[in-house]
Structure formats: C-alpha cells, structure tokens
N, C-alpha and C positions, 0 to 999 in steps of 0.2 A: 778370642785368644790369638793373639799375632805371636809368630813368633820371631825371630831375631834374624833369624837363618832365610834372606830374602832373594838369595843370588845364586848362581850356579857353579860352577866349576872353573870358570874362567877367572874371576873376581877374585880366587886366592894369589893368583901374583900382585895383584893390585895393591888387593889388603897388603902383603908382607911388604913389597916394595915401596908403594908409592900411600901409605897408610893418611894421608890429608886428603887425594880422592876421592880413596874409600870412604873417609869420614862422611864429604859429601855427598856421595851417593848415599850412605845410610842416612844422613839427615833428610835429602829428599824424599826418600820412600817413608820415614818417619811423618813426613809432612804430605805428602800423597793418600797415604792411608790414615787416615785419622779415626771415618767411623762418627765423625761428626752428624754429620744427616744422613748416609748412608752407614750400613754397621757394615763392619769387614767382611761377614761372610757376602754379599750383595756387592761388595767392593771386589774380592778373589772371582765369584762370578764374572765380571765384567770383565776383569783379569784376562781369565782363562779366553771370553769370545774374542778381545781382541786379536788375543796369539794366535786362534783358531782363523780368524779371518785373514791374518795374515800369512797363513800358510806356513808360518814358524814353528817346526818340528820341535825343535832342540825346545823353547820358550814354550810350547802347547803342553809337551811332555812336563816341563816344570812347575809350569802352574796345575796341571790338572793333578800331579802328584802332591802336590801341596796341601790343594785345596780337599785333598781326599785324608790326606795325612793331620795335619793341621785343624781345620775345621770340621771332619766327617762329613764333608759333601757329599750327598749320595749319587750314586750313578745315573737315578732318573733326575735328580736335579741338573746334570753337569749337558745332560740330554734334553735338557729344555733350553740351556744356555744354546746348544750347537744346533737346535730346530732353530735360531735366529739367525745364528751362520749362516744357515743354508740358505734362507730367506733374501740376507743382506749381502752375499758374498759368492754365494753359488754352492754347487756341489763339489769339484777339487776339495777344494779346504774344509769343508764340513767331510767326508769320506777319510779325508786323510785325521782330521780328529777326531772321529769316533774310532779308527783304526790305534791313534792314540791311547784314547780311554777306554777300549777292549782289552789294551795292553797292559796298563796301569791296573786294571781290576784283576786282573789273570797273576800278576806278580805274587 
C-alpha cells in the first residue's frame, strides 16, 4: 500500500506555488517506486538505510515514520535495515538512527 503523501513539509509551497514541479516530482516517485521486482515494503526499507546512512535527521525521521505508519514495519525489521548502516556507514549514523526510531516508537 503506497500511499500518496511522499514528502515532507517543505513541498507544500512547492505544491501550492509552483504545482508542474510538484507534478514532477510525484510522477518520479510514482516511477521510483513501482514494486515491479522489488515490493514496496523492501523498497521503504532501502529507503529508510539510505537516510540513515546519510546522517539525514529530518529524511531518517520521515522515512522511518512512514515506513511504521504506512506499511506496519516493525521495529525489529527497521533494526536489521540499521545493523547495515552500521556495517556500511559507521557508527555516527546508525546511533543517531536508532535514536530516531527510539523516537518514532515512543510517539
């Protein structure tokens, strides 16, 4: 179940103002996620390690909320995703994303 709602906070001036960018961003996310060979939930996965590797608070928070909201990711799933982090990226970014998803569950 994807739902529509792909952005954050920032994108509502977008949408209202500039409404033919916005189109194309939802058409690429439309086209990013498809679920073709991979199904979305495994897709929101990947999602969420990127944010997480890149140390993207605002983006880590988004996806991991999402991915909890949205698809019912569980905590130990989203903790297998950040055991990769850690792996690939270090400790900074996996510490500061499990400090995320401490947060998100606690909500």
């Amino acid at each position: 179940m994807k739902e529509n709602v792909f952005y954050g906070k920032g994108m509502k001036p977008i949408k209202e103002d500039y409404p033919d960018i916005f189109e194309a961003i939802h058409l690429l996310n439309e086209v990013a996620f498809t679920g073709k060979a991979l199904d979305y939930k495994t897709q929101k996965l990947i999602a969420v390690a990127i944010a997480a590797s890149n140390s993207d608070s605002r983006a880590t928070l988004n996806q991991i909320r999402s991915a909890i909201n949205e698809l019912n990711i569980s905590k130990d799933e989203i903790m297998d995703v950040l055991r990769v982090v850690l792996l690939t990226s270090g400790m900074p970014p996996f510490i500061k994303a499990v400090g995320i998803l401490n947060r998100v569950i606690e909500e």
